[in-house]
MARZA-730441 format. One line per 4 residues: number of its first residue (from 1); for each residue x, y, z of N, C-alpha, C, O. Coordinates in pm, 1 decimal, padded with zeros to 6 digits. Atoms other than C-alpha are relative to their C-alpha. Layout:
NUM	X/Y/Z/X/Y/Z/X/Y/Z/X/Y/Z | ...
This chain:
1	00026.8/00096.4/-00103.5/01819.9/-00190.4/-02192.2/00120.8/-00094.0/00008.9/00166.6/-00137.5/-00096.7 | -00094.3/00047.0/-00042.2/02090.8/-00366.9/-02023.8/-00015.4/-00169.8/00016.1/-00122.3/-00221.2/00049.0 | 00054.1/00130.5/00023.8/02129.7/-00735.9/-02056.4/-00014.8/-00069.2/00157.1/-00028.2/-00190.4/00174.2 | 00021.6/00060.6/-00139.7/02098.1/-00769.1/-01653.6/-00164.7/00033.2/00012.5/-00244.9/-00045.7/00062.3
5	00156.5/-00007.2/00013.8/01739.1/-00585.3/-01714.5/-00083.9/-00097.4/-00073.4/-00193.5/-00149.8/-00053.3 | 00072.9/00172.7/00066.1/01668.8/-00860.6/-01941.9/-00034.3/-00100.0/00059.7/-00144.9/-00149.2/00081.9 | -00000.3/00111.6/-00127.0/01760.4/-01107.9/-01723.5/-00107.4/00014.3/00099.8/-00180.2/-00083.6/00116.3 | 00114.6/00002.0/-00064.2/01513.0/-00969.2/-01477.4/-00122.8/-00009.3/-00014.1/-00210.9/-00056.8/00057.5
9	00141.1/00004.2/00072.2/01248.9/-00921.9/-01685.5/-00067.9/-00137.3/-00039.7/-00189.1/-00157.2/-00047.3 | 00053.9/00147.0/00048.8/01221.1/-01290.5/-01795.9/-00027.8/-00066.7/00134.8/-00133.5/-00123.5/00162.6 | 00062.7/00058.0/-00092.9/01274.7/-01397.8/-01458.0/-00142.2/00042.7/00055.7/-00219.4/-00043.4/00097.8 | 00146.5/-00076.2/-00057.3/00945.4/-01113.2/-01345.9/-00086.6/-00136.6/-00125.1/-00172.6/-00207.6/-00073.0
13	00104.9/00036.9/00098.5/00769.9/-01298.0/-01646.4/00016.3/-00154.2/00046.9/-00086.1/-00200.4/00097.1 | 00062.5/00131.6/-00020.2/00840.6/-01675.9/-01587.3/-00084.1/00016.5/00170.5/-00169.3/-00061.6/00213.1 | 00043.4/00040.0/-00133.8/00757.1/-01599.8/-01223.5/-00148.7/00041.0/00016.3/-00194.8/00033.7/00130.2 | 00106.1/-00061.4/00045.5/00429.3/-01459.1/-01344.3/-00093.3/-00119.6/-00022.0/-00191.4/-00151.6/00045.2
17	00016.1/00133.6/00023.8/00384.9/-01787.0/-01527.4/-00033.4/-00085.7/00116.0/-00147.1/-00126.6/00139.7 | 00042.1/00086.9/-00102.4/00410.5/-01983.7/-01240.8/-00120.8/00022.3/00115.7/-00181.9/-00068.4/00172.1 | 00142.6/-00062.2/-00089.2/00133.3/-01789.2/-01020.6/-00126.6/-00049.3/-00074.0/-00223.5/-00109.5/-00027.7 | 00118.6/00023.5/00116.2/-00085.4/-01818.7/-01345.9/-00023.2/-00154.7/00013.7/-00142.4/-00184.3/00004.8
21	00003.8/00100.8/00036.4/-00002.9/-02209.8/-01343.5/-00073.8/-00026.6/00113.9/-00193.4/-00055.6/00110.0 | 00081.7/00017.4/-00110.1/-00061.7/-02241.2/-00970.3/-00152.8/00015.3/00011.9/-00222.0/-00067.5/00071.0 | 00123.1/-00039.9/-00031.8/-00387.1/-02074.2/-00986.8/-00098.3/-00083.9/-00054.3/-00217.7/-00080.7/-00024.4 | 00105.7/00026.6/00096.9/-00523.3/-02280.1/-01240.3/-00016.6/-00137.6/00037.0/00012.5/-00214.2/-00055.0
25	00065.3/00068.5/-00017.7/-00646.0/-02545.8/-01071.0/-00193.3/-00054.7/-00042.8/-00293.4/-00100.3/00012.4 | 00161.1/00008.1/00026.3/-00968.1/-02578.5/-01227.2/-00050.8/-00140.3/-00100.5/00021.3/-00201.8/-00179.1 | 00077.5/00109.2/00046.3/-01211.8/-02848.8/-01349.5/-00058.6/00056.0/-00113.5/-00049.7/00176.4/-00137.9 | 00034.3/-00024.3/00132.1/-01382.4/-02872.6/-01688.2/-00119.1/00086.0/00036.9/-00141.8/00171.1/-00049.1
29	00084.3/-00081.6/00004.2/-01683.3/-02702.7/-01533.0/00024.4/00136.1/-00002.9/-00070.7/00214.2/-00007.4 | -00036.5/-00109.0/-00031.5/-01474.9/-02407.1/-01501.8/00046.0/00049.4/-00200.5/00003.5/00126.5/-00286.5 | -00078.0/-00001.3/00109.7/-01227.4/-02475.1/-01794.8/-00111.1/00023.1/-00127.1/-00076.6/00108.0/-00209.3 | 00085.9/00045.6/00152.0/-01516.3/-02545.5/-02090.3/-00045.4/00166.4/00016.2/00019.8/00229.1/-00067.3
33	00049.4/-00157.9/-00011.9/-01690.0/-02139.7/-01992.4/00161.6/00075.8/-00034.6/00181.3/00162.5/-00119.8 | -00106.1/-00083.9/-00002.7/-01331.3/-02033.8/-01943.0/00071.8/00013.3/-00175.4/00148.5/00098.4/-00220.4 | -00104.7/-00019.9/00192.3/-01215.9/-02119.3/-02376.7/-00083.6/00005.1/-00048.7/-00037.1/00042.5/-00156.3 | 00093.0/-00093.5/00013.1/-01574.9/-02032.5/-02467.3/00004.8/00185.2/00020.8/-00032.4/00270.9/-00059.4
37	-00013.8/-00175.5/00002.5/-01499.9/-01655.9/-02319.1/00114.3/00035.3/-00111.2/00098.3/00113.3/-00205.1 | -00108.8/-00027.1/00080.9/-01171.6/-01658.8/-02484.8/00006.0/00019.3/-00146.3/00068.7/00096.6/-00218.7 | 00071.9/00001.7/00198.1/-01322.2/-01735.5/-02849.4/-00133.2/00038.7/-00035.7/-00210.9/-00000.7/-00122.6 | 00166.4/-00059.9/-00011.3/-01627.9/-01553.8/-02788.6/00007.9/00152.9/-00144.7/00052.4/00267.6/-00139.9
41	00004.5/-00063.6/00092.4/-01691.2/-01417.2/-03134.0/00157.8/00053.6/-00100.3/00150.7/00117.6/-00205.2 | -00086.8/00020.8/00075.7/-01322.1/-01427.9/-03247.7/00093.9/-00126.7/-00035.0/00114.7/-00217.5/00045.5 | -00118.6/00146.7/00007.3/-01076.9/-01697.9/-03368.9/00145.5/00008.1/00065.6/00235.3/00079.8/00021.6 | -00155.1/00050.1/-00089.7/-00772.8/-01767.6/-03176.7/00075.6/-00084.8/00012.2/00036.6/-00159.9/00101.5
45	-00115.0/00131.5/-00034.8/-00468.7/-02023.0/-03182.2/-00011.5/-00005.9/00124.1/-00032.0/00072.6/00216.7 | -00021.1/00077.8/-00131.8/-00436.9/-02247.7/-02945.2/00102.3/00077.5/00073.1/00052.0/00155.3/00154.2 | -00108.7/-00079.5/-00056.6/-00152.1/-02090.0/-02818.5/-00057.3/00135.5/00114.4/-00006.5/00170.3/00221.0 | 00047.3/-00156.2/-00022.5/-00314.9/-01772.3/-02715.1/-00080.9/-00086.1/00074.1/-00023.4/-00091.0/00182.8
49	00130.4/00040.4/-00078.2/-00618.3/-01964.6/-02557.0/00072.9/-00071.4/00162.4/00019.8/-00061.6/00273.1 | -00083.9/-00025.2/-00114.2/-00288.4/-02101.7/-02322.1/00067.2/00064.0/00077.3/00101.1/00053.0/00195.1 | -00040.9/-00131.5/-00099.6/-00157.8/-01807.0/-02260.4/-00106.8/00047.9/00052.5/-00097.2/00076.8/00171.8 | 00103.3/-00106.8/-00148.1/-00473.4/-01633.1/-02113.4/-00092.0/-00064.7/00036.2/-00201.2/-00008.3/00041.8
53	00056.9/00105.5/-00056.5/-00611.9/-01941.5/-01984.1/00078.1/00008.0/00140.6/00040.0/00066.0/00242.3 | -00114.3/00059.6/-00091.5/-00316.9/-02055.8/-01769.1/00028.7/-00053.9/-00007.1/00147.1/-00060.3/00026.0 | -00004.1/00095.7/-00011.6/-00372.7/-02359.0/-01835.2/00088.0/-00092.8/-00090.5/00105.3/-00065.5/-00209.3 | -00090.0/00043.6/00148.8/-00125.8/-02633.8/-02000.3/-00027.3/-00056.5/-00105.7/-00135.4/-00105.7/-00138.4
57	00046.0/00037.8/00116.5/-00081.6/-02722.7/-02293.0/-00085.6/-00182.0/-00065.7/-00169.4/-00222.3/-00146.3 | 00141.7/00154.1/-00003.0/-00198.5/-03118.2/-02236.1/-00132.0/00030.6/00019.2/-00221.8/-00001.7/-00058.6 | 00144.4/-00000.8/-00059.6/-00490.0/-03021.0/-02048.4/-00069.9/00136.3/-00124.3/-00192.8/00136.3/-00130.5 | 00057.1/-00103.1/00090.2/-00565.0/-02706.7/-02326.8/-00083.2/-00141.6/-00120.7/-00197.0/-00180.0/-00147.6
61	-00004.7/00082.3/00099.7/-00496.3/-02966.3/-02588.4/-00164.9/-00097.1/00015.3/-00255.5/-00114.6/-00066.2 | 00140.2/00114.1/-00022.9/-00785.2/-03217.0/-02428.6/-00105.8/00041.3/00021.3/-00198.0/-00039.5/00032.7 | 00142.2/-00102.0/-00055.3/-01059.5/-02921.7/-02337.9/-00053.4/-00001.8/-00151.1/-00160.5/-00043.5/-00195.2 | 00000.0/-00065.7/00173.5/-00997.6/-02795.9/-02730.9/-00075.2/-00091.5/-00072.9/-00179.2/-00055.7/-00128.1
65	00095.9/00111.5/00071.8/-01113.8/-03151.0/-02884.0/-00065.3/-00025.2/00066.2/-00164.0/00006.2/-00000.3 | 00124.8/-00013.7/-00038.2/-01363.6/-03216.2/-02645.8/-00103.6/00078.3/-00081.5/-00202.9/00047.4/-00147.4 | 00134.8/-00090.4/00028.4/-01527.2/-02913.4/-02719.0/-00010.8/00015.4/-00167.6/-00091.6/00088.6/-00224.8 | 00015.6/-00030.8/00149.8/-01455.3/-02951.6/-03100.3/-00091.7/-00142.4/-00024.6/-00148.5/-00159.2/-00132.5
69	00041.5/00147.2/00040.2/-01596.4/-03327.4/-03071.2/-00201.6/00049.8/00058.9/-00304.8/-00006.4/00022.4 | 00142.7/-00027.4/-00050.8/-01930.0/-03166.7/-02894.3/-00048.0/00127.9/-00074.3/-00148.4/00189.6/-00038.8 | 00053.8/-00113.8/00079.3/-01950.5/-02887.5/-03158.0/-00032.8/00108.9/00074.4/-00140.3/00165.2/00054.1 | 00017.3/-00150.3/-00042.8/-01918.5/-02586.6/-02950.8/00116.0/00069.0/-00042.5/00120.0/00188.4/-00012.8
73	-00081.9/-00079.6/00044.4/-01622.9/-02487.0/-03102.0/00034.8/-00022.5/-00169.9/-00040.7/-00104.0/-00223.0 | -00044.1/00084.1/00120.3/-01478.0/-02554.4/-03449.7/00106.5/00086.2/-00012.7/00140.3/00182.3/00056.4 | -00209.6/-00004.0/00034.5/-01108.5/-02519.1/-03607.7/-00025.7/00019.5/-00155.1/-00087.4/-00046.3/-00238.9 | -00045.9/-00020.8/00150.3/-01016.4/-02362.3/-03916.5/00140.4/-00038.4/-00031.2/00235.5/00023.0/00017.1
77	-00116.5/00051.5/00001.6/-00744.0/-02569.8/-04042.9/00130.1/00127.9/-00092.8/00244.6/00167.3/-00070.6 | -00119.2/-00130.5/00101.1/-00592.1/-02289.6/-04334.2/00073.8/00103.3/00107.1/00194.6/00118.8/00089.3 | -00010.2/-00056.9/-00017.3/-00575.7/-02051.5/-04091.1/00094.3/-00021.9/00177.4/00191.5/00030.0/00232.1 | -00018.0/00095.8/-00128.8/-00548.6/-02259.0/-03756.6/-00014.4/00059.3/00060.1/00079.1/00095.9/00131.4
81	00098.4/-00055.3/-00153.3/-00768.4/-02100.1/-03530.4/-00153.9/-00025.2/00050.2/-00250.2/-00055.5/-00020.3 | 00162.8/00076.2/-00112.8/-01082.9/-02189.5/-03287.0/-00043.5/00096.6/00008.2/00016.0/00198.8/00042.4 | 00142.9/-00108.7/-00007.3/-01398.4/-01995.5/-03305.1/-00111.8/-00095.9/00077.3/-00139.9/-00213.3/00053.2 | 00120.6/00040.9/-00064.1/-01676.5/-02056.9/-03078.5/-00094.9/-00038.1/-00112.0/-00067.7/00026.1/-00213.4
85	00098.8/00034.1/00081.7/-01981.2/-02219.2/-03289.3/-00132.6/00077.0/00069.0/-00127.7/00151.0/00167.3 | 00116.9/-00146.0/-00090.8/-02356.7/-02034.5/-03210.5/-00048.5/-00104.1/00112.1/-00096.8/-00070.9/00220.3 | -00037.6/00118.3/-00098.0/-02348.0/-02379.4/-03041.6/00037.3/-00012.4/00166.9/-00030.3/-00064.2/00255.7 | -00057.3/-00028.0/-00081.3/-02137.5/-02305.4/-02786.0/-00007.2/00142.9/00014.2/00048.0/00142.5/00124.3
89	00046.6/-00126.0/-00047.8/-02206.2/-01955.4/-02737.7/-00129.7/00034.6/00067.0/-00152.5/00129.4/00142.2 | 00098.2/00027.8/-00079.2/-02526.2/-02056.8/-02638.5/00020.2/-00054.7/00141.8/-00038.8/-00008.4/00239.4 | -00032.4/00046.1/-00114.1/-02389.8/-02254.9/-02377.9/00087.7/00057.8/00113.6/00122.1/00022.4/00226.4 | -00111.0/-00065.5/-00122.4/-02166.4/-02003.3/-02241.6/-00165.2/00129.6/00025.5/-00214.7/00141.0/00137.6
93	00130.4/-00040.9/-00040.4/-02495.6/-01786.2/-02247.9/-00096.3/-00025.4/00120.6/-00148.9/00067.4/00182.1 | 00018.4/00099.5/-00094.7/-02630.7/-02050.0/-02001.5/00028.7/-00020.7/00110.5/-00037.4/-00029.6/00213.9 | -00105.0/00058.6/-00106.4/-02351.0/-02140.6/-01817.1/00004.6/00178.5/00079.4/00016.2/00188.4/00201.5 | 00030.0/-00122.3/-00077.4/-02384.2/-01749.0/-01725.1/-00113.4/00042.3/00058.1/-00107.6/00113.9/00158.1
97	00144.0/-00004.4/-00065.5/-02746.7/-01736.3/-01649.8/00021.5/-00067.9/00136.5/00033.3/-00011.5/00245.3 | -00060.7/00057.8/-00150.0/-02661.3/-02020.2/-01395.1/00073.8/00074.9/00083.1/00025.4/00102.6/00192.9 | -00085.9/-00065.9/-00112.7/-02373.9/-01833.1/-01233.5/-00047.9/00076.3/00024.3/00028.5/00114.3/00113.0 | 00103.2/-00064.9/-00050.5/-02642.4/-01581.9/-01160.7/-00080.2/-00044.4/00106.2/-00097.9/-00003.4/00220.9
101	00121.6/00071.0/-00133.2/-02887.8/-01789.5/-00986.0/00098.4/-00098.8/00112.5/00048.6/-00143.6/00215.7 | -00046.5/00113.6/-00108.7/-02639.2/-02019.6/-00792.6/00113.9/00098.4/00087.6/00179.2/00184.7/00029.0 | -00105.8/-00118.8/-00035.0/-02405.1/-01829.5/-00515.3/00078.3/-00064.7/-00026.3/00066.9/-00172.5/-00084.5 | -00174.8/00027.3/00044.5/-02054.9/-01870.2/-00549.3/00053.8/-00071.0/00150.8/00037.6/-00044.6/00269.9
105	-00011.5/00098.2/-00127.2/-01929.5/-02125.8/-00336.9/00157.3/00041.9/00107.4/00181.9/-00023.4/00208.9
């Protein structure tokens, strides 16, 4: 691979990024279901929960303790990763029942 294919490739990828950023306009009613799916039965760095979120890292950062301060998630510090609690898996349980009964706006 040629270092001009490189070059393209990062630009294909930040420009990827930026679609992902654009898109992610979303509110906590969205955001709190959306890092619930993401840690749904495994642990995950933060990191990872921004990459296939979209979302940045302030606004990750402020969803993450929320939801660690309301016990739907919790943090393993040794390891440093977020696991859903049965807490919050309930609530994404929920929060899916709802999106059933309500149409999509």
């Amino acid at each position: 691979m040629s270092n001009f294919d490189i070059v393209v490739q990062r630009q294909q990828q930040q420009q990827q990024q930026l679609r992902i950023h654009k898109k992610s306009k979303k509110d906590g009613s969205q955001l709190i279901p959306l890092i619930l799916k993401l840690l749904n039965g495994r642990p995950t760095t933060r990191n990872k929960i921004i990459r296939k979120s979209g979302i940045r890292y302030r606004k990750a950062k402020e969803y993450v303790n929320l939801l660690i301060m309301s016990d739907l998630i919790s943090y393993n510090e040794i390891v440093k990763t977020y696991k859903a609690t049965t807490k919050g898996l309930a609530y994404l349980d929920l929060y899916n029942q709802m999106s059933e009964l309500l149409p999509n706006a």
